[in-house]
mmCIF file of the C-alpha atoms, coordinates in Angstrom:
data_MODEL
# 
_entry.id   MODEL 
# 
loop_
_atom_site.group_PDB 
_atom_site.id 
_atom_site.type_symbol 
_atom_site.label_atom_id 
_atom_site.label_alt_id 
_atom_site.label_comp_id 
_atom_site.label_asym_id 
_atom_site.label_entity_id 
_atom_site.label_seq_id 
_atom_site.pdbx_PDB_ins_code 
_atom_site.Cartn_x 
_atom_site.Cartn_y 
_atom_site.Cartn_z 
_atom_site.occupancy 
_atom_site.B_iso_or_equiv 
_atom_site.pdbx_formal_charge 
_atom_site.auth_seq_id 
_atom_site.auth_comp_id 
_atom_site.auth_asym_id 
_atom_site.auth_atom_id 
_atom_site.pdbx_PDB_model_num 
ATOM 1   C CA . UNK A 1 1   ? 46.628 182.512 142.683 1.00 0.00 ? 1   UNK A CA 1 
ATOM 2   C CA . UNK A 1 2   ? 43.621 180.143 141.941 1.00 0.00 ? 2   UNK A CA 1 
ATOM 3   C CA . UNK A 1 3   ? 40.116 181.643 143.378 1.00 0.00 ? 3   UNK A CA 1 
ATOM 4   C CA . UNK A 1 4   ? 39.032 179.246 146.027 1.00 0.00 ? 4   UNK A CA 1 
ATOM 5   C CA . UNK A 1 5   ? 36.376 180.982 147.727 1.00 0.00 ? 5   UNK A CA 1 
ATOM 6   C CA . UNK A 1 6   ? 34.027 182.230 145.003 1.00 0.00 ? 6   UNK A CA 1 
ATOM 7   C CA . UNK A 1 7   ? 31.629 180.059 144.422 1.00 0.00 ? 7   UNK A CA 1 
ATOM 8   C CA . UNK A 1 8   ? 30.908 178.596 141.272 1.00 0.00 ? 8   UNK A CA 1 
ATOM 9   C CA . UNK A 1 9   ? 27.244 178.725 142.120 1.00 0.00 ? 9   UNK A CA 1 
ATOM 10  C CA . UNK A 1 10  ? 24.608 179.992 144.883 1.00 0.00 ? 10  UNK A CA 1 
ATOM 11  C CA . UNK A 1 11  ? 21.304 178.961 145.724 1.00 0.00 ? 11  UNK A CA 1 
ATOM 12  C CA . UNK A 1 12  ? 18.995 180.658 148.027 1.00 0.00 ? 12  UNK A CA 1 
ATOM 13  C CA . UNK A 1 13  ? 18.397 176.766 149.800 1.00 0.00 ? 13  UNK A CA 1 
ATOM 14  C CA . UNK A 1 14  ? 19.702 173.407 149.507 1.00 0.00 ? 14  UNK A CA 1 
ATOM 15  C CA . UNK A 1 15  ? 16.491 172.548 148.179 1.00 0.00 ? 15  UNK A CA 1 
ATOM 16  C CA . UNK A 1 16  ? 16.992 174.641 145.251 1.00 0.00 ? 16  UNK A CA 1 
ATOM 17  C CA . UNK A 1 17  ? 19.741 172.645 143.474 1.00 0.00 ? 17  UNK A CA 1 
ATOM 18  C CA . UNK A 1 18  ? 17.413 169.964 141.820 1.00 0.00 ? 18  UNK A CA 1 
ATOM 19  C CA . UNK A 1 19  ? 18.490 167.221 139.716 1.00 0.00 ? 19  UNK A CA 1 
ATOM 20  C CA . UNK A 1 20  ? 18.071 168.792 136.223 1.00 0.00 ? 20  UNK A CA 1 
ATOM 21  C CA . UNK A 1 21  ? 20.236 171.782 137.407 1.00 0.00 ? 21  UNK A CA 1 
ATOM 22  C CA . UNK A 1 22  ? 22.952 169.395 138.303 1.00 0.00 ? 22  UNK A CA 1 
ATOM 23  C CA . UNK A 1 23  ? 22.276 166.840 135.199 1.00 0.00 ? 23  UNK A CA 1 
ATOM 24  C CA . UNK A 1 24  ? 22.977 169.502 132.990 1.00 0.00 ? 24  UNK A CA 1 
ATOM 25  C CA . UNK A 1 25  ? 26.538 169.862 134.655 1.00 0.00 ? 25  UNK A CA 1 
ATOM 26  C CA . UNK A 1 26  ? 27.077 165.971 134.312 1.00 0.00 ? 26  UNK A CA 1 
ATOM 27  C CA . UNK A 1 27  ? 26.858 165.537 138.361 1.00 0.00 ? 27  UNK A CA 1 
ATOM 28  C CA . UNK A 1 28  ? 26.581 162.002 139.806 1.00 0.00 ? 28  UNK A CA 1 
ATOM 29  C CA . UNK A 1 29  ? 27.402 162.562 143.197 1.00 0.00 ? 29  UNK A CA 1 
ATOM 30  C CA . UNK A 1 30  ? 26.830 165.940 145.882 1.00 0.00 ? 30  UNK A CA 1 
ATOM 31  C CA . UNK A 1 31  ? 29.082 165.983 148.677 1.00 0.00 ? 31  UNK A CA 1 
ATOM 32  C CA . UNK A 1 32  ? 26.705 168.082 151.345 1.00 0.00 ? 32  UNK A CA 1 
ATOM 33  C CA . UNK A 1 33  ? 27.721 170.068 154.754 1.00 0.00 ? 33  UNK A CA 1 
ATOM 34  C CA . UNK A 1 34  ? 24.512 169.640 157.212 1.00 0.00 ? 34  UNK A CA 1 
ATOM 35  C CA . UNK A 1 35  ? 25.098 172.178 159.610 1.00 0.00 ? 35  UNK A CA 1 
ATOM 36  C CA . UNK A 1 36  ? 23.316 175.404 158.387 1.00 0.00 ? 36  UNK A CA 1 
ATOM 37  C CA . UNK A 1 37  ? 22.782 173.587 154.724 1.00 0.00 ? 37  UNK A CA 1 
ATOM 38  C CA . UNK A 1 38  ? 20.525 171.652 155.134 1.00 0.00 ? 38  UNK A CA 1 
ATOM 39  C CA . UNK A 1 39  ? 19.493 172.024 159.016 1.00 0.00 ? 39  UNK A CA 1 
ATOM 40  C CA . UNK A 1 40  ? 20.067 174.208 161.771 1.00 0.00 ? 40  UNK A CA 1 
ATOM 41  C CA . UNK A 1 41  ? 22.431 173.488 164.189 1.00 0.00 ? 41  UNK A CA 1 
ATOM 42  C CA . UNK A 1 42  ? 19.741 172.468 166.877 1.00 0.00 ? 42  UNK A CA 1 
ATOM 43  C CA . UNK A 1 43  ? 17.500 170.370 164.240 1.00 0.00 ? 43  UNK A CA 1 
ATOM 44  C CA . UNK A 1 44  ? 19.166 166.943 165.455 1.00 0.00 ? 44  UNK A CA 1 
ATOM 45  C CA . UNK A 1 45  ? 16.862 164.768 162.484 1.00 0.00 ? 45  UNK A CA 1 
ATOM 46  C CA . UNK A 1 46  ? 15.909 165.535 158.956 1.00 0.00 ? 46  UNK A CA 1 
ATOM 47  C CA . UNK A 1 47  ? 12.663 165.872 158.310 1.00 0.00 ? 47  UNK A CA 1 
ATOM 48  C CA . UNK A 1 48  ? 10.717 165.169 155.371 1.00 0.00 ? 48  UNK A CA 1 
ATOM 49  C CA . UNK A 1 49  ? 11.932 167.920 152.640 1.00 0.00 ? 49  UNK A CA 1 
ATOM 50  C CA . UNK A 1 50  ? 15.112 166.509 153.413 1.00 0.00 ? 50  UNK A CA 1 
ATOM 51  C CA . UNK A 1 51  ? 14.010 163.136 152.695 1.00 0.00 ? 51  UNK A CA 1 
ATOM 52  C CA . UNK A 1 52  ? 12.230 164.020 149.488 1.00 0.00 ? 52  UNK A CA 1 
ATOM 53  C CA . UNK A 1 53  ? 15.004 166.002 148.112 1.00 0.00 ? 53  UNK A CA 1 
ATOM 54  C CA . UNK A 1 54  ? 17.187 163.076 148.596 1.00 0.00 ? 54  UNK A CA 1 
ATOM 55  C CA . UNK A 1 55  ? 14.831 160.731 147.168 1.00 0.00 ? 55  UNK A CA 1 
ATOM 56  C CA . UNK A 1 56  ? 14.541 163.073 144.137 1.00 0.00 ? 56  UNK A CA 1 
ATOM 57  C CA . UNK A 1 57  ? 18.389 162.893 143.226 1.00 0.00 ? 57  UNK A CA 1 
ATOM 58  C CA . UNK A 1 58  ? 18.649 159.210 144.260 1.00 0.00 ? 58  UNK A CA 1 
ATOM 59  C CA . UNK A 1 59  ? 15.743 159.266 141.270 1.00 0.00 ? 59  UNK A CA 1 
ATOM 60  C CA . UNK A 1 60  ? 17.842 160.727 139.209 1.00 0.00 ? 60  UNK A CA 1 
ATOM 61  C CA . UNK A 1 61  ? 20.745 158.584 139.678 1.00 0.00 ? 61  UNK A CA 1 
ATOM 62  C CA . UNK A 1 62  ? 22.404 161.186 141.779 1.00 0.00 ? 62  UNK A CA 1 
ATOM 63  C CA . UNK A 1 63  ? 23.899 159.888 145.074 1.00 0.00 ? 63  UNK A CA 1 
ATOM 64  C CA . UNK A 1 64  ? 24.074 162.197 148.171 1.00 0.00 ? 64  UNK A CA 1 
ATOM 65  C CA . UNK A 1 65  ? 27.137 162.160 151.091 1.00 0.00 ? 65  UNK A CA 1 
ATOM 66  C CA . UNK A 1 66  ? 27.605 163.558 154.201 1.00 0.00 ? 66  UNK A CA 1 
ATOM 67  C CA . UNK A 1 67  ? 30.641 165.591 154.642 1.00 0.00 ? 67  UNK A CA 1 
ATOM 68  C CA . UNK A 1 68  ? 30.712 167.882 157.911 1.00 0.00 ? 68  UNK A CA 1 
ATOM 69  C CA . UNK A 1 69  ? 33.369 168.787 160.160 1.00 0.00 ? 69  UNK A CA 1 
ATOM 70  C CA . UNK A 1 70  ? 30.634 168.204 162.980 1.00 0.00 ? 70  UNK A CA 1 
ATOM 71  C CA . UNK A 1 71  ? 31.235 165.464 165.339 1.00 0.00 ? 71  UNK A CA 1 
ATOM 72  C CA . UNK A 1 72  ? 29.887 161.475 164.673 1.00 0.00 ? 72  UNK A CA 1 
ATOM 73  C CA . UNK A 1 73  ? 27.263 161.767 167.197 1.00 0.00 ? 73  UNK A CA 1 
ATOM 74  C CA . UNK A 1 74  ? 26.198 164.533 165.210 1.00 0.00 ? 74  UNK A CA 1 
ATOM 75  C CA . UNK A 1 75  ? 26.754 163.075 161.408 1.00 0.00 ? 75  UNK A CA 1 
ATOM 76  C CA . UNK A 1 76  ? 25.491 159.845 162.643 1.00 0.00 ? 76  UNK A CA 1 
ATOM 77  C CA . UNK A 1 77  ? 21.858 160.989 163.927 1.00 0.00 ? 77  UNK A CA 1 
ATOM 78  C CA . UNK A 1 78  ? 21.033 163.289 161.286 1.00 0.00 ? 78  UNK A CA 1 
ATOM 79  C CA . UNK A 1 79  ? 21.798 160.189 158.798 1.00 0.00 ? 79  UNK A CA 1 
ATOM 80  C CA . UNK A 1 80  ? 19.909 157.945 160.672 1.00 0.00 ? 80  UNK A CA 1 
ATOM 81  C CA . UNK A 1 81  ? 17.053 157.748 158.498 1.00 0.00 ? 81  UNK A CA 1 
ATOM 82  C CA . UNK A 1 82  ? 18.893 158.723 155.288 1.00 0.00 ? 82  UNK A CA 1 
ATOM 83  C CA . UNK A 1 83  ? 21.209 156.088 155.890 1.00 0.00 ? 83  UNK A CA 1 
ATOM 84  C CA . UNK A 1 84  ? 23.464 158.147 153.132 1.00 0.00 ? 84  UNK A CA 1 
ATOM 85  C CA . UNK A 1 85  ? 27.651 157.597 153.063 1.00 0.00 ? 85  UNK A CA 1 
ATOM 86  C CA . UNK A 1 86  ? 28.624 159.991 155.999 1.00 0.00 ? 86  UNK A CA 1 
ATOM 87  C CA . UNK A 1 87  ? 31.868 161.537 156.845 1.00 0.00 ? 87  UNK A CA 1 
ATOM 88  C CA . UNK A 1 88  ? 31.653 163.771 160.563 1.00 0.00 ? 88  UNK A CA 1 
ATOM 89  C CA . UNK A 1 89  ? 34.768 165.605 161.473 1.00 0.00 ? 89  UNK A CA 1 
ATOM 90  C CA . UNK A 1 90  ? 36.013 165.386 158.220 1.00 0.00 ? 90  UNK A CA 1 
ATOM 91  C CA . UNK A 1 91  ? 38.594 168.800 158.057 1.00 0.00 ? 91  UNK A CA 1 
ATOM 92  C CA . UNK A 1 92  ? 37.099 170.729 155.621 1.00 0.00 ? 92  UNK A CA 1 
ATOM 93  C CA . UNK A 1 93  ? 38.940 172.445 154.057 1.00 0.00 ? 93  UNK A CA 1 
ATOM 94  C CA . UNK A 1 94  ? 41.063 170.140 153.645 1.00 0.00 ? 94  UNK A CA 1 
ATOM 95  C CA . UNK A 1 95  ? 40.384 167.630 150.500 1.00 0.00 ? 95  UNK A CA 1 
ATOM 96  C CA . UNK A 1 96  ? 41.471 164.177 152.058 1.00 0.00 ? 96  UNK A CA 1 
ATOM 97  C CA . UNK A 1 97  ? 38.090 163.507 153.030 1.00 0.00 ? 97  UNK A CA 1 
ATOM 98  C CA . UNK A 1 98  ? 36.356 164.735 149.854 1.00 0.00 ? 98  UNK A CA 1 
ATOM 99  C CA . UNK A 1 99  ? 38.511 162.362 147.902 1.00 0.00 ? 99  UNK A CA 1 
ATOM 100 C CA . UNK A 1 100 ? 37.623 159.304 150.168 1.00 0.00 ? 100 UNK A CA 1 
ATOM 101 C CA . UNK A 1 101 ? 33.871 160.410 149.442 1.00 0.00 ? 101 UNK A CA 1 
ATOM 102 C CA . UNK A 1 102 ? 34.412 160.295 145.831 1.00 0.00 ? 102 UNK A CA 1 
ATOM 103 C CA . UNK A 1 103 ? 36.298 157.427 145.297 1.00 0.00 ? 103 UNK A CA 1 
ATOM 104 C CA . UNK A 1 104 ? 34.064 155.124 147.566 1.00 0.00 ? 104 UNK A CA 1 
ATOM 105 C CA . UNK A 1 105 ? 31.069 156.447 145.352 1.00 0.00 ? 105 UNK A CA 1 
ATOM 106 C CA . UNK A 1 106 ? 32.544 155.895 142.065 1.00 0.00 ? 106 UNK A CA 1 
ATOM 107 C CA . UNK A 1 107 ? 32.569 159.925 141.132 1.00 0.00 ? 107 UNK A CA 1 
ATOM 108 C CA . UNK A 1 108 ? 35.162 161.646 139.505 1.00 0.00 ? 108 UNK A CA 1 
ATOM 109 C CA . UNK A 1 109 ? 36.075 165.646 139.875 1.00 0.00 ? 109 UNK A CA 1 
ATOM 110 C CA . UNK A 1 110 ? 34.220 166.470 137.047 1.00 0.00 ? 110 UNK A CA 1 
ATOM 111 C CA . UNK A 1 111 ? 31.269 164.423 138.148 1.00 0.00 ? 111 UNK A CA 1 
ATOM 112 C CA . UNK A 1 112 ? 30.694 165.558 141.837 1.00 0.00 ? 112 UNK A CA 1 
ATOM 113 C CA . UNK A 1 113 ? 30.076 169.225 143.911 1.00 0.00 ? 113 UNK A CA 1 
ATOM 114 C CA . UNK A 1 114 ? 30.486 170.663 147.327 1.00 0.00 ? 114 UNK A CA 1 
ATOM 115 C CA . UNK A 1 115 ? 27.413 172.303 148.626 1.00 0.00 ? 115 UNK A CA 1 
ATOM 116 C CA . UNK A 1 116 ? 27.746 174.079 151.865 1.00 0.00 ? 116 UNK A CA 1 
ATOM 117 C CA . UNK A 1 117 ? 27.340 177.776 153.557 1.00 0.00 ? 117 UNK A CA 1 
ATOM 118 C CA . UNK A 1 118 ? 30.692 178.533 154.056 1.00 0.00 ? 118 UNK A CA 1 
ATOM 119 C CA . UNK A 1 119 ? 33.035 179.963 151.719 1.00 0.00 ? 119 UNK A CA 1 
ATOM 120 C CA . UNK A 1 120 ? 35.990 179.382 153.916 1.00 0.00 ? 120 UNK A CA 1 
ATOM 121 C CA . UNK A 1 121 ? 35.309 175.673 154.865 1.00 0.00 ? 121 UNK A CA 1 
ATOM 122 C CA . UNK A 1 122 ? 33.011 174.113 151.935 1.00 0.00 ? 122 UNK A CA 1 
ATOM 123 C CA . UNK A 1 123 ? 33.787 176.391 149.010 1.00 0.00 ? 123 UNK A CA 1 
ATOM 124 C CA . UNK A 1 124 ? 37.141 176.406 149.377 1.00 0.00 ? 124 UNK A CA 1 
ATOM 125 C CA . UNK A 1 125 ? 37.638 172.392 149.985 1.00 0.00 ? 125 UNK A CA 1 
ATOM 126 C CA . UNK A 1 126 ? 35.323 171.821 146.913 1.00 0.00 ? 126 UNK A CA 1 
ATOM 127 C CA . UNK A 1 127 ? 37.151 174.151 144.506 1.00 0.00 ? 127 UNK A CA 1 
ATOM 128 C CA . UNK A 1 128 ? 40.846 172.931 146.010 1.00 0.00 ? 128 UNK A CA 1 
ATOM 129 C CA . UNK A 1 129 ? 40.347 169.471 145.145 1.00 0.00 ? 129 UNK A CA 1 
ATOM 130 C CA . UNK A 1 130 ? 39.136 170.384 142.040 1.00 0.00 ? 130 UNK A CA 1 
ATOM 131 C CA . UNK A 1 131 ? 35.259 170.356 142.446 1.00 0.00 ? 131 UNK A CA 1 
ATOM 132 C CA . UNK A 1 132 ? 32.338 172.181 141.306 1.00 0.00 ? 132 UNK A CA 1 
ATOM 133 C CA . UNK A 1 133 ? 31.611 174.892 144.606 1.00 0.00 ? 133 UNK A CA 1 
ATOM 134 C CA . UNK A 1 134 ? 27.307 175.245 145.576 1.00 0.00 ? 134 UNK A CA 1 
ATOM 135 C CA . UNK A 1 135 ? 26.660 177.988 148.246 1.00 0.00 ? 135 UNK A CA 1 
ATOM 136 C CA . UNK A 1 136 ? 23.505 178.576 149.669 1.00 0.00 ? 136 UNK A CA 1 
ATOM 137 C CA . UNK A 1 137 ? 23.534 181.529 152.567 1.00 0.00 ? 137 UNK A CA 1 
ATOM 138 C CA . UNK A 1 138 ? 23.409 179.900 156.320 1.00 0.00 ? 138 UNK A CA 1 
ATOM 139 C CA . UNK A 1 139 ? 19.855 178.198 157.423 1.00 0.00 ? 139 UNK A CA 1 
ATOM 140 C CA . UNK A 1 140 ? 20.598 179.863 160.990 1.00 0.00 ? 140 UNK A CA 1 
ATOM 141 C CA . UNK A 1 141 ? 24.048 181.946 161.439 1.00 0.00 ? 141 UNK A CA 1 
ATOM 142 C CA . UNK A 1 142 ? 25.698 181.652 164.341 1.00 0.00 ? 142 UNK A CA 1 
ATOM 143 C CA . UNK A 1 143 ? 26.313 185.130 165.715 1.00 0.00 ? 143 UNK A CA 1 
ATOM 144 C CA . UNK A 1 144 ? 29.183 184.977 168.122 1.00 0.00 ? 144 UNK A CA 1 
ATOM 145 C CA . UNK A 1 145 ? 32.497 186.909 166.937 1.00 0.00 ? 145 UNK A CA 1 
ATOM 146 C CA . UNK A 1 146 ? 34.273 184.536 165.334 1.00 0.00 ? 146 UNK A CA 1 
ATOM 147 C CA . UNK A 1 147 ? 31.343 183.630 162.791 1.00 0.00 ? 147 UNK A CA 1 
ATOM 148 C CA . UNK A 1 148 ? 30.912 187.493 162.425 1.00 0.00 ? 148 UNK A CA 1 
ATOM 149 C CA . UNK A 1 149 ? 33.987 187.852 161.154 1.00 0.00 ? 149 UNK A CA 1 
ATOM 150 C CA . UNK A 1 150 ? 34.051 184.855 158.928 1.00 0.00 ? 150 UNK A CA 1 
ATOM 151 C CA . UNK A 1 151 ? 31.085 186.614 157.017 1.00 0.00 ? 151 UNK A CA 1 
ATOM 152 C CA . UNK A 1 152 ? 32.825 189.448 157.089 1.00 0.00 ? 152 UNK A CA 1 
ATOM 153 C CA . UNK A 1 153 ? 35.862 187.294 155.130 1.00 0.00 ? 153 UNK A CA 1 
ATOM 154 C CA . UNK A 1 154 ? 33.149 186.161 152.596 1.00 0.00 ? 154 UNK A CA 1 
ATOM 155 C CA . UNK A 1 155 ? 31.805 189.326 151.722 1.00 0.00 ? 155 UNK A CA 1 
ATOM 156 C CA . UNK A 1 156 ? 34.029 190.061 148.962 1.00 0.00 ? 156 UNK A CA 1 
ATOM 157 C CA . UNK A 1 157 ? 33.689 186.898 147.122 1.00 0.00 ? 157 UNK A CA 1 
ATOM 158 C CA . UNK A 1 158 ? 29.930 187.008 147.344 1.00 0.00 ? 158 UNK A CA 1 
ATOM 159 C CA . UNK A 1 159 ? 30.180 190.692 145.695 1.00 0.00 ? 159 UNK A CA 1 
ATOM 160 C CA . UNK A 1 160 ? 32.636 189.080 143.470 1.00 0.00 ? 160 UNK A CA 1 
ATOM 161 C CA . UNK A 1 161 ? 29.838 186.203 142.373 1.00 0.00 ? 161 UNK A CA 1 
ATOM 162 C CA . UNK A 1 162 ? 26.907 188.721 142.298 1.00 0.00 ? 162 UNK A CA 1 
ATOM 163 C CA . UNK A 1 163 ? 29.072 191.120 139.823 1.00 0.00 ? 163 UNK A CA 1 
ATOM 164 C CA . UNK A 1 164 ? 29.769 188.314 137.079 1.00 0.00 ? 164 UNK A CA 1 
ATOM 165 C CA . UNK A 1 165 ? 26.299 186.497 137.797 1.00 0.00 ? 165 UNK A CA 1 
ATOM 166 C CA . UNK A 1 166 ? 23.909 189.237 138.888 1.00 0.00 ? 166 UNK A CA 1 
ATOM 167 C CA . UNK A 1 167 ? 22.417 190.097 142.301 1.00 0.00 ? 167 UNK A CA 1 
ATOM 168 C CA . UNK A 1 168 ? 19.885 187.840 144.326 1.00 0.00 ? 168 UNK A CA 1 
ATOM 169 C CA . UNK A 1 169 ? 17.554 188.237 146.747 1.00 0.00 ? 169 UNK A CA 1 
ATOM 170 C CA . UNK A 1 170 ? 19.273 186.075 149.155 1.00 0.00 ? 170 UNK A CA 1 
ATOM 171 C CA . UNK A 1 171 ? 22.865 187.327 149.158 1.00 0.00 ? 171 UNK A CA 1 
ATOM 172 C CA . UNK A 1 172 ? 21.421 190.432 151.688 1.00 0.00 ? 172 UNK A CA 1 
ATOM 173 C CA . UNK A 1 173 ? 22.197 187.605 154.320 1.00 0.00 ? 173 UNK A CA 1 
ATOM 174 C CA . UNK A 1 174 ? 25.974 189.180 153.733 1.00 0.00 ? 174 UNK A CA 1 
ATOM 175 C CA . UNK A 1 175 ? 24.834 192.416 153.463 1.00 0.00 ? 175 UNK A CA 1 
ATOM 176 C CA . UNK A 1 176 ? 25.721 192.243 150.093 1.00 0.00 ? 176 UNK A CA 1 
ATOM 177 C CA . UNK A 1 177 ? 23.730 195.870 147.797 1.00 0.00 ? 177 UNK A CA 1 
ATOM 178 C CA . UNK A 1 178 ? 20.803 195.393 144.877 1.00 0.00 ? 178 UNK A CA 1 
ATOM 179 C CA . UNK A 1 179 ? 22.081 197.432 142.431 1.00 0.00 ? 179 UNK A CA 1 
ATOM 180 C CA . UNK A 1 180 ? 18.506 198.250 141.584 1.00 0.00 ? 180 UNK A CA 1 
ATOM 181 C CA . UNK A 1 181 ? 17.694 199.713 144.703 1.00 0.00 ? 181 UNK A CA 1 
ATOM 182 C CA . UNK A 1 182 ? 20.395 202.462 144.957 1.00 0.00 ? 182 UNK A CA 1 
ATOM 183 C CA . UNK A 1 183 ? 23.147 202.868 147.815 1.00 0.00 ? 183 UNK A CA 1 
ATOM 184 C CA . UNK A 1 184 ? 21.297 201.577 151.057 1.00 0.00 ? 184 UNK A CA 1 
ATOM 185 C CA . UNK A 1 185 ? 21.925 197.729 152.076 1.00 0.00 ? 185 UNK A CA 1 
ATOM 186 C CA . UNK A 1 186 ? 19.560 195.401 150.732 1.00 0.00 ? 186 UNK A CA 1 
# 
């Protein structure tokens, strides 16, 4: 069975993937979550880092869309100002609306990635329609049971990614252990 939750790459932030990391894939187009990837939950406008690291791809002839399983009131205030191609309650992980995202931009497979914070909802509808998968760990987690226990799914696939690609800082988020630092969580 194909891997679909392991990322193909991780970021400590959104903010982090810059232009000449994704040039030197051949990316044209970065299909983004908002919730927890690039704002919190309860941040209902970007604010200017957003705006500058958009401005930075759209520099680099990289185009940015909106693709979050949040509602359209949602989607449609946090785009606003970025007036971007948005997508809200789009069924990640389901690839339909991935696919409609690509094809209205011009992008093929090849030329486009997922970035989100979930494994089970981004990485897995990036790598299942054939996409390159970014993770970056949650801005704010939600901490009610059922998110609990989704980062309790992921845990084994961030291990996996952080034995083939080496530890980082940020992957503690999942409780995931610095080799360098013995048996105690990092």
């Amino acid at each position: 069975m194909k891997d679909h939750l392991t990322p193909d790459y991780m970021f400590g932030s959104y903010f982090e993937v810059t232009p000449d990391f994704l040039q030197s894939l051949g990316i044209k187009v970065v299909l983004s979550d908002i919730d927890n990837t690039l704002a919190p939950y309860e941040q209902p406008d970007p604010d200017e880092r957003h705006k500058a690291w958009i401005e930075e791809l759209r520099e680099a002839g990289i185009s940015v869309a909106l693709v979050s399983n949040n509602h359209a009131d949602r989607v449609e205030r946090f785009n606003r100002e970025l007036k971007l191609d948005a997508y809200p309650d789009s069924g990640k992980p389901g690839k339909k609306t991935l696919l409609l995202a690509m094809e209205k931009l011009g992008a093929t497979k090849e030329e486009t990635v997922m970035l989100g914070d979930q494994l089970l909802t981004d990485s897995y509808a990036g790598k299942h329609t054939g996409l390159i998968s970014i993770i970056v760990p949650p801005i704010k987690d939600k901490t009610n049971l059922f998110f609990r226990f989704k980062r309790l799914c992921e845990r084994p696939f961030i291990r996996k990614y952080a034995k083939k690609n080496g530890y980082q800082p940020f992957m503690k988020f999942w409780k995931i252990k610095d080799p360098t630092k013995g048996n105690h969580q990092a």
